[in-house]
C-alpha positions as CSV (number, residue, x, y, z in Angstrom):
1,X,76.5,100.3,-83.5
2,X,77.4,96.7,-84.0
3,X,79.3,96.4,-80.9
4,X,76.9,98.6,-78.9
5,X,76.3,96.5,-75.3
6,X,72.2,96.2,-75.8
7,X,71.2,95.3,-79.7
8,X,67.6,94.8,-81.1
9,X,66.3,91.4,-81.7
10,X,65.2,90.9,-85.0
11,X,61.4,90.1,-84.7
12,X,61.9,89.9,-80.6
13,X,59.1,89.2,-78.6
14,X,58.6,87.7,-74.7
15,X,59.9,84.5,-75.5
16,X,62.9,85.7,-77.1
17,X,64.7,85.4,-73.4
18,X,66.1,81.2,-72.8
19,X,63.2,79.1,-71.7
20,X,60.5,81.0,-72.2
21,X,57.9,79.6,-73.8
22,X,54.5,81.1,-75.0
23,X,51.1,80.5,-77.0
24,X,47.9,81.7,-77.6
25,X,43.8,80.1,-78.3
26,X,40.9,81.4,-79.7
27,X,38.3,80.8,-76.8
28,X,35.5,82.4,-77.7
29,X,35.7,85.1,-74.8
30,X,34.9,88.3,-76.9
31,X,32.7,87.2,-79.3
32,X,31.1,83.5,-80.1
33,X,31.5,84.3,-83.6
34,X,35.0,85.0,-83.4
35,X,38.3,83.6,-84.6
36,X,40.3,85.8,-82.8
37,X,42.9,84.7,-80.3
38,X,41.9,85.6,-76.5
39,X,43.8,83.3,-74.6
40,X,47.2,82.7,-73.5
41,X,50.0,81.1,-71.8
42,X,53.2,82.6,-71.2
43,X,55.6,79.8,-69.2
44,X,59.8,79.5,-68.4
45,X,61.0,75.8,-68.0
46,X,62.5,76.9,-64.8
47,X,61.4,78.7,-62.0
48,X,61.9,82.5,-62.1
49,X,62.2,85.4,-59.5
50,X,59.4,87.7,-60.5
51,X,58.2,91.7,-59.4
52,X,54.9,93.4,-60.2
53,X,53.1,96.5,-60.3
54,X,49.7,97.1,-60.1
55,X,46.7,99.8,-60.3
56,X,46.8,101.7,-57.6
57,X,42.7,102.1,-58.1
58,X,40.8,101.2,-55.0
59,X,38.9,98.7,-57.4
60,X,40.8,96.3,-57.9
61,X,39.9,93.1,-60.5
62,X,40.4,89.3,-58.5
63,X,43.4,88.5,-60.8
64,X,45.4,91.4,-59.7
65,X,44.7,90.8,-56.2
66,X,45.5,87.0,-56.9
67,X,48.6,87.8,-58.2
68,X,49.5,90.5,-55.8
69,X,49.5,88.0,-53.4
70,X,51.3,85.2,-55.2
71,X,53.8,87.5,-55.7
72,X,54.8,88.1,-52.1
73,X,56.8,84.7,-52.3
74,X,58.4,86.2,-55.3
75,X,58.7,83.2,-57.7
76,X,56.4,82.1,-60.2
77,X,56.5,79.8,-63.4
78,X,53.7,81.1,-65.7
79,X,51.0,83.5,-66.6
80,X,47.9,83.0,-67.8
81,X,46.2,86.0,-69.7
82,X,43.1,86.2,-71.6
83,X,41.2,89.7,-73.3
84,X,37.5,90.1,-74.0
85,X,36.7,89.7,-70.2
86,X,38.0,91.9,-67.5
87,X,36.7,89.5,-64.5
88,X,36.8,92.9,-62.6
89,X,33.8,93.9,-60.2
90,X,32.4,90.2,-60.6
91,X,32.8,89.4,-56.6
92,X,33.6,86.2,-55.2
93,X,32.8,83.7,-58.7
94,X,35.1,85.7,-60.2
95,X,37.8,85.4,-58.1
96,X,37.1,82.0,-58.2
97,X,37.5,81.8,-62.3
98,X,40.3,83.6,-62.0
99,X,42.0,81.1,-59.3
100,X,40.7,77.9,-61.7
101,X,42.5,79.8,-64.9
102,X,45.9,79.1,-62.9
103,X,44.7,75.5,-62.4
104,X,44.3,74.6,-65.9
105,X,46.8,76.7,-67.1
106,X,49.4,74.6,-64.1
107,X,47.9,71.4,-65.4
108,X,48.5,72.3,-68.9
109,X,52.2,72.6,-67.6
110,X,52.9,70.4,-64.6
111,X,53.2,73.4,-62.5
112,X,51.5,74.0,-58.9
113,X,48.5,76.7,-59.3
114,X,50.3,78.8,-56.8
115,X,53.1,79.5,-59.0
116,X,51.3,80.9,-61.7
117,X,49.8,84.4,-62.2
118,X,46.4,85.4,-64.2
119,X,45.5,88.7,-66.3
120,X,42.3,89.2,-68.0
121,X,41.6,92.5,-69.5
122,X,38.2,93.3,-71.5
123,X,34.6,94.5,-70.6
124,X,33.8,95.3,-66.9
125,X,31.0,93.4,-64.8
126,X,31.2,90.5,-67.2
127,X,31.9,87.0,-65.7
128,X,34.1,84.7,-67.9
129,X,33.1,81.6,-70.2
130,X,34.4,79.3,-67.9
131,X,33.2,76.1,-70.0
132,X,34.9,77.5,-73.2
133,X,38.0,78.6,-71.4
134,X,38.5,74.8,-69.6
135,X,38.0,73.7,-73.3
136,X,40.4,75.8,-74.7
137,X,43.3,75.8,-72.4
138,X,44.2,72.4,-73.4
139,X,44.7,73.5,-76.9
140,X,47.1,76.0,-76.3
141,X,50.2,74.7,-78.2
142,X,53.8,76.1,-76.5
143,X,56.5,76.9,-77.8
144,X,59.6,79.5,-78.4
145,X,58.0,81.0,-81.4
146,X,54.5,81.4,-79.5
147,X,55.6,84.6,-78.3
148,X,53.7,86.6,-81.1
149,X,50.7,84.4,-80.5
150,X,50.3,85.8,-76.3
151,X,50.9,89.1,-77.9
152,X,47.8,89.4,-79.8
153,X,45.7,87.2,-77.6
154,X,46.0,90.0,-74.8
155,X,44.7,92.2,-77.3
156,X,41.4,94.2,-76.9
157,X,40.7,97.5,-79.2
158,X,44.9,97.0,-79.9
159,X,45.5,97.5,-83.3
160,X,48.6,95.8,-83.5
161,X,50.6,93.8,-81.3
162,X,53.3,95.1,-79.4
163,X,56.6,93.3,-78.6
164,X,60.2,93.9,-78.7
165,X,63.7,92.1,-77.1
166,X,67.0,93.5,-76.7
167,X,70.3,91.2,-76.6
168,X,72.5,92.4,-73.9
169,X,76.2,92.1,-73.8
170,X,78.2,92.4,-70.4
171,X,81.5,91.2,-70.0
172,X,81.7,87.5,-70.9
173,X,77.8,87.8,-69.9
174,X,75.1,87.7,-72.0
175,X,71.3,87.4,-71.6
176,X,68.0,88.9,-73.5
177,X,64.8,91.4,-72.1
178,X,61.5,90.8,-74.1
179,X,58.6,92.4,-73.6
180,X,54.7,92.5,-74.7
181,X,52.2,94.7,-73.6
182,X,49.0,95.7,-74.8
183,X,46.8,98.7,-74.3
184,X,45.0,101.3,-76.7
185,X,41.8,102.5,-74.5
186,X,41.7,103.3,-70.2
187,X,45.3,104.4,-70.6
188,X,46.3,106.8,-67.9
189,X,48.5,104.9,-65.8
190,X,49.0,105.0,-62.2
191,X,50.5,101.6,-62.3
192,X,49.7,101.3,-64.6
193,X,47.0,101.2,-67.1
194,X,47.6,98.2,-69.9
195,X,49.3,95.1,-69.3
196,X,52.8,94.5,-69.9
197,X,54.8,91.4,-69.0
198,X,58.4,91.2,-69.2
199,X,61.0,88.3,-69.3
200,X,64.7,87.8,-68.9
201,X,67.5,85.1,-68.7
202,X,69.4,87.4,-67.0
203,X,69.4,86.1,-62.9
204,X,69.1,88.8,-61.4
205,X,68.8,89.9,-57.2
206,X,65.3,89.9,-56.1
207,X,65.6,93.3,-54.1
208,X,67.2,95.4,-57.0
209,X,65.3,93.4,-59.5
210,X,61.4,94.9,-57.6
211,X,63.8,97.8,-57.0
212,X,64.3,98.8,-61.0
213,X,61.1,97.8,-62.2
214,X,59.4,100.1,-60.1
215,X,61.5,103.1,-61.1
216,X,61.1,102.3,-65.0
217,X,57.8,101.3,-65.1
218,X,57.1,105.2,-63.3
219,X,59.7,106.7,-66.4
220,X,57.7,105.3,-68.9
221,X,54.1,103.1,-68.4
222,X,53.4,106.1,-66.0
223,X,53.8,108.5,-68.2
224,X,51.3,107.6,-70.9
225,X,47.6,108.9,-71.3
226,X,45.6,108.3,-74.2
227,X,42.1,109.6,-72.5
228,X,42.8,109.8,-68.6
229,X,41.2,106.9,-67.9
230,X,42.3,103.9,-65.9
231,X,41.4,100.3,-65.1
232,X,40.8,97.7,-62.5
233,X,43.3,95.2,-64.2
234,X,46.4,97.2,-64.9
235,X,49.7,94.9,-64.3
236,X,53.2,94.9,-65.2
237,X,55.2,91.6,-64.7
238,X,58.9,91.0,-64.5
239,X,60.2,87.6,-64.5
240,X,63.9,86.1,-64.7
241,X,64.7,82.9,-64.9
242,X,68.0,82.9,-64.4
243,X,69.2,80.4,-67.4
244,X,71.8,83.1,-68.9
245,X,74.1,81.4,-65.8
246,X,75.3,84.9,-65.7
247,X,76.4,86.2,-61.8
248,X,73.3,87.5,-60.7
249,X,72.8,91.3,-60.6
250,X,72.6,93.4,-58.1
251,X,72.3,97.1,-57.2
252,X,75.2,99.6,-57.2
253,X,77.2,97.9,-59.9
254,X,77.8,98.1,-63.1
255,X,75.8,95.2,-64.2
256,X,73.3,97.1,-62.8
257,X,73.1,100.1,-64.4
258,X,73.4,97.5,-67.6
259,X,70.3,95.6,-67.2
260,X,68.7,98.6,-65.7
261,X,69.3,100.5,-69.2
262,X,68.3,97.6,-71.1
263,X,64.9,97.4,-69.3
264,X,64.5,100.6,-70.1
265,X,64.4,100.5,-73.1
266,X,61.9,97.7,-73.4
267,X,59.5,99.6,-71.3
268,X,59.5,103.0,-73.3
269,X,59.5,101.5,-76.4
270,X,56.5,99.5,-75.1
271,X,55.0,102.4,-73.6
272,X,55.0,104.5,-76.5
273,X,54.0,102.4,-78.8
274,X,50.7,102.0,-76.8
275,X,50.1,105.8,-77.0
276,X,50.7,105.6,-80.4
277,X,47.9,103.0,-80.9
278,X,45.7,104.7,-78.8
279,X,41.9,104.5,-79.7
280,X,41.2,106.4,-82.5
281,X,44.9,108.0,-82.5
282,X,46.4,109.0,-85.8
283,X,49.6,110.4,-83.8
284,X,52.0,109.8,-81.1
285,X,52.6,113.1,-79.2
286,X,56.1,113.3,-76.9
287,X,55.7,116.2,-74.1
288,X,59.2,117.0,-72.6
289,X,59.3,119.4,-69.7
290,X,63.0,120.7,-68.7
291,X,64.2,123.3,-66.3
292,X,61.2,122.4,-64.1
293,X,61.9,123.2,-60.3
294,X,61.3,119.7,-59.8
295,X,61.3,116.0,-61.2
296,X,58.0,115.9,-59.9
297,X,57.1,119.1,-61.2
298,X,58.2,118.1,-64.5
299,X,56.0,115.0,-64.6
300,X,53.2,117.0,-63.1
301,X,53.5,119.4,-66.6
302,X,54.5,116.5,-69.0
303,X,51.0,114.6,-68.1
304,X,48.7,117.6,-68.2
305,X,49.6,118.7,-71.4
306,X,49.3,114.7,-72.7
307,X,45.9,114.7,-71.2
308,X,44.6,117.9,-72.5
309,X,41.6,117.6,-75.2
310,X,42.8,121.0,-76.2
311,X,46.3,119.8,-76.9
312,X,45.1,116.6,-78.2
313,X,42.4,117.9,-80.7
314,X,44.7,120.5,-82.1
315,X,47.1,118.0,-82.6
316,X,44.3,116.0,-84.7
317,X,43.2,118.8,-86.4
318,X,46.9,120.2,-87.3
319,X,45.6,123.5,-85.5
320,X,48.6,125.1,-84.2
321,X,46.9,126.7,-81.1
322,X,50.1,126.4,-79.2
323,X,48.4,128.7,-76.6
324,X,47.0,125.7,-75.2
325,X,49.9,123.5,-74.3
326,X,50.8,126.8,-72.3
327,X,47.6,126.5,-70.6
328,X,48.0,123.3,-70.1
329,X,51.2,123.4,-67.9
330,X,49.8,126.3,-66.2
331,X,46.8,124.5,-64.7
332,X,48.9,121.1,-63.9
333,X,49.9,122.5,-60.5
334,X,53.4,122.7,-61.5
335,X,55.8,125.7,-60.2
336,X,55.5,128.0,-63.6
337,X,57.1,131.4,-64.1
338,X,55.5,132.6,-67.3
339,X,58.0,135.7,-67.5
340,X,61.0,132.6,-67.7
341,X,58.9,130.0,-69.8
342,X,59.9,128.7,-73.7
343,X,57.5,126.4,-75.5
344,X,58.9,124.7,-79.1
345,X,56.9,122.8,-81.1
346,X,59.4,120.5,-83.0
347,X,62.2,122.7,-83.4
348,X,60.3,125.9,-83.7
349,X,60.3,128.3,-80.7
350,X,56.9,129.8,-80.4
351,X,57.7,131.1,-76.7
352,X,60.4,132.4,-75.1
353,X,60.8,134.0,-72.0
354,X,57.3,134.4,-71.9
355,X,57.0,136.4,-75.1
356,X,55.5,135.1,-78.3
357,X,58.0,135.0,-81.2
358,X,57.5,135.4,-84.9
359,X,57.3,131.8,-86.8
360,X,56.3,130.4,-89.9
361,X,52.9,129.6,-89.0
362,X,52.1,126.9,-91.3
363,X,55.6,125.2,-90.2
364,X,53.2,124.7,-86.6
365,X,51.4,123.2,-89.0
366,X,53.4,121.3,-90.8
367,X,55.1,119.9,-87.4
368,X,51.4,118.5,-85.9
369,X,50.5,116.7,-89.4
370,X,53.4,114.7,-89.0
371,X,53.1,111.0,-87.2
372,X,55.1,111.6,-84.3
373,X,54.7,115.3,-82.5
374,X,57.3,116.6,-80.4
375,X,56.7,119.5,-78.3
376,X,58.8,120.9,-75.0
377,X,58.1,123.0,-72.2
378,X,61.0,124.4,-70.7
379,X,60.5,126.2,-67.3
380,X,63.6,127.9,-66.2
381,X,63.5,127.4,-62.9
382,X,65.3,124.2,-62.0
383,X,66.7,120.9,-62.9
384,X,63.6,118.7,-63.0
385,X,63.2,117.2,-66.7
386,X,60.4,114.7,-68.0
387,X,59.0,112.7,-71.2
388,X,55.3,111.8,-71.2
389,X,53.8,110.2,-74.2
390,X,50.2,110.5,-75.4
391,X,48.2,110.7,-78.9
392,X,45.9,112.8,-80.5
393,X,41.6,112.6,-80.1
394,X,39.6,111.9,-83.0
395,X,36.2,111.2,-83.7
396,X,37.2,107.5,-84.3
397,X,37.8,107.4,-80.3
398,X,34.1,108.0,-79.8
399,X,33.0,105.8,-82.4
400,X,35.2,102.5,-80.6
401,X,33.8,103.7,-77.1
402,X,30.4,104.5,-77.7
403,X,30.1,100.8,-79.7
404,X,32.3,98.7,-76.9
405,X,29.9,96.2,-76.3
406,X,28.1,96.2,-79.2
């Protein structure tokens, strides 16, 4: 709809937002022989407010606890990123790399080193190539159109970059949401697993700002799995900087409920894109649970079944062996009442009421060869609904994590 309040931007990325400015470097931290880009710097001309969330893993990597702590002031100018090299588990030198990456990367920009945040994502237990990265930072060329850049030099096993931005129209207000994220392997958030790093022009109230992030990051980064694995480095980044001059937002209004739509939408879209490029994956799989006794309940269901190998390999294989996304929800510790339970795969109703219905088998089939698999669980027992997002297995999973390092 052309008059619709939030609108696409063509090609939209993180710097699509005022002031945001972006780029990325090939520094040599995967692989010396390389050309890839692995390094990046993702700046605002002007100060922003800023809100993050963060593994909840008791091992934590010394950029996340860096920028958990720079955070508690709550403004920030810049983010320096890099993939190839977690810097997680690497003790007290790598804290210290990760402190001298906000140096160079303040240098680069004029900026004090306590107003900007660090990410590195990449292999475990590996220190980073400090004497390339010192090298490289001052080659990192910013600009507007460097958005696309930061997005594939976060990249690990990704196989394509992810990004989008949304215009948003409010009154005589307007401002824009970009995003990036990257993820494909370790994907079982519990804030989260991946990166993702989200600007705005939009000012917007520090408290509801923390506030909204943390309730859409858990309705949609939280609800992907690709293999039920998570990581020491996990972030999720918000920053506004304000430059839209619109009044700033703030909770309970409809400006609110505006921006907090808008977000939403850059998160899910972000979210299930990195299920769809999960390792190996040939297929994005979308698990809604409805009727659940709870909203937690419903979550509880929606993740098992996305985490299942069962449910996964069938998917793969185009097996319909529905049976197992049954016994999926009825081991996630969810409230189930089999006698009141309905599974559909697409629109076929295999299940209802407990009973096993007469289908077309090979349209189960048919539904599970296609790109994008929806399946739904409804319980009968409540209110509580949820969407979680995961992919299929294939042997190509294996193949990337057996070979990771080598």
């Amino acid at each position: 709809m052309k008059n619709a309040p939030i609108q696409p931007v063509p090609a939209g990325t993180v710097t699509s937002p005022q002031g945001f400015h972006a780029g990325g470097v090939c520094a040599h931290i995967k692989n010396n022989n390389s050309q890839k880009l692995d390094l990046g710097i993702l700046f605002s001309q002007e100060p922003c407010q800023a809100a993050g969330m963060f593994t909840k893993a008791a091992i934590k990597s010394g950029p996340v606890l860096i920028d958990q702590e720079r955070l508690k002031k709550g403004t920030v100018v810049a983010l320096i990123a890099n993939s190839g090299c977690a810097n997680a588990s690497t003790g007290e030198q790598g804290y210290a790399d990760a402190e001298e990456m906000t140096s160079l990367a303040a240098k680069l920009i004029g900026a004090e080193a306590q107003d900007v945040l660090v990410a590195s994502t990449g292999v475990i237990g590996k220190l980073l190539p400090m004497r390339s990265i010192r090298e490289s930072v001052r080659q990192i060329a910013l600009s507007p159109e460097g958005g696309h850049d930061f997005a594939v030099a976060i990249m690990t096993t990704d196989r394509v970059a992810k990004e989008i931005a949304f215009s948003v129209t409010d009154g005589d207000a307007k401002y824009t949401i970009g995003g990036v994220a990257k993820g494909s392997g370790m994907i079982h958030p519990n804030m989260g697993t991946m990166f993702g790093f989200i600007t705005t022009d939009a000012a917007v109230e520090p408290v509801f700002m923390k506030a909204a992030l943390r309730r859409i990051v858990d309705d949609s980064f939280n609800m992907v799995s690709v293999d039920g694995d998570t990581s020491p480095s996990d972030s999720v980044i918000l920053m506004a900087n304000g430059l839209a001059k619109n009044k700033p937002i703030s909770a309970g209004t409809p400006s609110a409920r505006l921006f907090g739509q808008a977000l939403e939408r850059v998160c899910v879209y972000l979210a299930r894109e990195i299920a769809r490029d999960g390792e190996g994956a040939t297929k994005l799989i979308e698990v809604t649970v409805e009727s659940a006794k709870t909203r937690a309940d419903a979550r509880l269901a929606a993740r098992t079944v996305t985490t299942s190998s069962l449910v996964k390999t069938a998917v793969h294989g185009a097996d319909p062996n529905w049976g197992r996304v049954l016994a999926a929800v009825g081991r996630s510790g969810a409230a189930v009442t089999e006698s009141k339970t309905d599974v559909i795969i697409g629109d076929i109703v295999v299940l209802k009421g407990g009973r096993p219905q007469e289908y077309p088998e090979d349209e189960v089939v048919k539904v599970f060869q296609r790109g994008e698999v929806p399946i739904k669980v409804v319980l009968n027992i409540g209110n509580g609904s949820a969407v979680a997002w995961g992919c299929d297995l294939s042997k190509e999973y294996v193949t990337i994590n057996s070979q990771y390092m080598t």
